[in-house]
Structure formats: structure tokens, C-alpha cells
N, C-alpha and C positions, 0 to 999 in steps of 0.2 A: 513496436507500435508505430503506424503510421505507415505502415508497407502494406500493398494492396496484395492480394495473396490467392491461393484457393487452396484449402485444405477438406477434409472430409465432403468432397465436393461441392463446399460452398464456397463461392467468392465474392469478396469485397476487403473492405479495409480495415486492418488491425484495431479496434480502439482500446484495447486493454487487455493486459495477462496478468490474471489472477492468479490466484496459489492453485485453485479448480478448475478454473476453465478462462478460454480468449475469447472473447469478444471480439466478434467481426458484423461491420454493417453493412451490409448490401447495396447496389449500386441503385434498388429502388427503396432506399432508407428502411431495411428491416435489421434489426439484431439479433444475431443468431450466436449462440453459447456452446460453444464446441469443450468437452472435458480433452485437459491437458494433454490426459492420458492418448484419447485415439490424436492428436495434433502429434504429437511424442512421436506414436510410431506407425502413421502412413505418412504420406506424400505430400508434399509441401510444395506448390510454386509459389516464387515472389514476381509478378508483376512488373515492379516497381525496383529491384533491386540496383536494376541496369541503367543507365543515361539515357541509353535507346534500346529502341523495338525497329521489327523489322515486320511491317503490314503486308500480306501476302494474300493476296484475291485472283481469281479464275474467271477467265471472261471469255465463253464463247461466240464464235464468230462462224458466220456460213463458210461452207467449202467452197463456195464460189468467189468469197472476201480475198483480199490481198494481205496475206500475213505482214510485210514489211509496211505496207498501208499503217495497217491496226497498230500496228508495235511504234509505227512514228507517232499517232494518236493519244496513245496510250502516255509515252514518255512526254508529248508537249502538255498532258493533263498534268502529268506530278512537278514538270519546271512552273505551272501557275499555279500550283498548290502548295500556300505559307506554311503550311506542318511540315511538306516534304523538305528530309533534307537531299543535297544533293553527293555526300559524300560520305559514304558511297554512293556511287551515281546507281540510280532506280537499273532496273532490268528489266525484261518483258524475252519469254521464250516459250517455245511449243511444248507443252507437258502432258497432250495426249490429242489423239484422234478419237475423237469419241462418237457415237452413231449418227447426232446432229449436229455435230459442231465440232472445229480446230479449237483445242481448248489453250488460251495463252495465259501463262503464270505472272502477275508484276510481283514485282517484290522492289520494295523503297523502304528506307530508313528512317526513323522518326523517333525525334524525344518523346519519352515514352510519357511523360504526363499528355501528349498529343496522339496518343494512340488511336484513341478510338474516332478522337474530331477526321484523321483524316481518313480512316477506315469510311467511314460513311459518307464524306464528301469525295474518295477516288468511286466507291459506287456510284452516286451519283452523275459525276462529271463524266466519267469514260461511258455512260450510257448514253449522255446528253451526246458525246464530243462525236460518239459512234454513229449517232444519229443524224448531227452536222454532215460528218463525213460521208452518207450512203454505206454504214459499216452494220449488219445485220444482227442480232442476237437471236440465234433459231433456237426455235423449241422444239422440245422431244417431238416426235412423228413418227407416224407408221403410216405406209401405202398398203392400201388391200387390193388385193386383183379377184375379181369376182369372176369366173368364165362364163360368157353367155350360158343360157340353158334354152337345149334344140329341143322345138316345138313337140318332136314325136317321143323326148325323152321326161315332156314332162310329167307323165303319171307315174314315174317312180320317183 
């Protein structure tokens, strides 16, 4: 009781285990009654088990950007961000070349009751810092090439 959880594909936090079924409440205050039995025998994450979590977000950047740029960006966001811890020291590395974008991986450490606060404040910030910097966030794109059409070709 008391551990933040996902079981039968719901997640939120324990509030009771009955002889029938746990009670778990949702992170937007629902109560969901899961029977013991399917809790029993699928899958279980705890949350909450651990001291810390480790927040892992994907941030594309143009291929015209400065990878070691972004990545100094990137790590001066998490030393001014109070959730981040620093030990383990954050990382930031290339974990794909993707169609639009150099896709770079952070990963920082955080007590895990601060999980989500700084999940949504590293969005945040590294978009703002991106922006400071001249650091681009490209989005999907396609170029079409159309070939002219020769004047004596066009009745077919």
C-alpha cells in the first residue's frame, strides 16, 4: 500500500488490498478495483520502489546543428534544474539518425517522488535553452520534385 504501481494496465497508487481485490487511484483521482487474482498473475511495476528513477527524453535537432553545441545545452539545463540529481552526472548521446533529425538521448537521475516534475520541466527548458541557443527542433518533411511538363506533351 502506498507504492505507485501499474498492474493490469492501470497505473496509480496502491490504496488498499483487500481479500478480492487492490485498490489503485489514478493519477487523475479515479479508483480502479483490480480482482487479486489477475494482480496475482500478470505483471506488476512498482514506481516507487526505488530511491530514484532515471528520466530519459529524445530531442531532435537539425543536421545542420552542432551536436556538441546541443549536448553542452542540454547538460547546462539539468545543472539548473533542482529535481536533477547530479550523481550520476546526466548524459546526452546520438541514439539515432533519423529522416529529420540527429536524435540525442538525455538521461539524468532523479528521486523518484520528482519524476514527473522534472520530466516536464527538462521538456520544457531544453526547448526554451534550444531556442536561446539558435538550436533547431525539425519536423518531419518531405520535398517533392515535380518535373516541368513540355508544352507539346501536354495532351497526354
Amino acid at each position: 500500500e502506498g507504492d505507485t504501481i501499474e498492474a493490469d494496465g492501470v497505473t496509480g497508487k496502491v490504496e488498499a488490498i483487500t481479500i478480492l481485490y487492490t485498490r489503485i487511484v489514478t493519477a487523475d483521482n479515479k479508483t480502479v478495483f483490480i480482482p487479486n487474482g489477475v494482480v496475482a498473475s500478470g505483471k506488476i511495476i512498482n514506481y516507487t520502489d526505488k530511491d530514484t528513477r532515471r528520466v530519459d527524453l529524445n530531442f531532435g535537432i537539425s543536421y545542420e546543428d552542432d551536436i556538441d553545441h546541443a549536448r553542452q545545452v542540454m547538460l547546462q539545463v539539468c545543472e539548473k534544474a533542482p529535481e536533477a540529481l547530479q550523481d550520476p552526472v546526466p548524459e546526452v548521446f546520438v541514439s539515432a539518425h533519423d529522416d529529420s533529425a540527429v536524435t540525442l538521448r538525455l538521461q539524468v537521475w532523479v528521486k523518484s517522488e520528482n519524476y514527473w516534475a522534472l520530466h516536464y520541466r527538462l521538456l520544457e527548458d531544453v526547448k526554451k535553452a534550444f531556442d536561446a541557443a539558435g538550436i533547431s527542433i525539425p519536423y518531419p518533411q518531405m520535398d517533392v520534385h515535380v518535373p516541368a511538363v513540355n508544352s507539346k506533351d501536354s495532351s497526354k
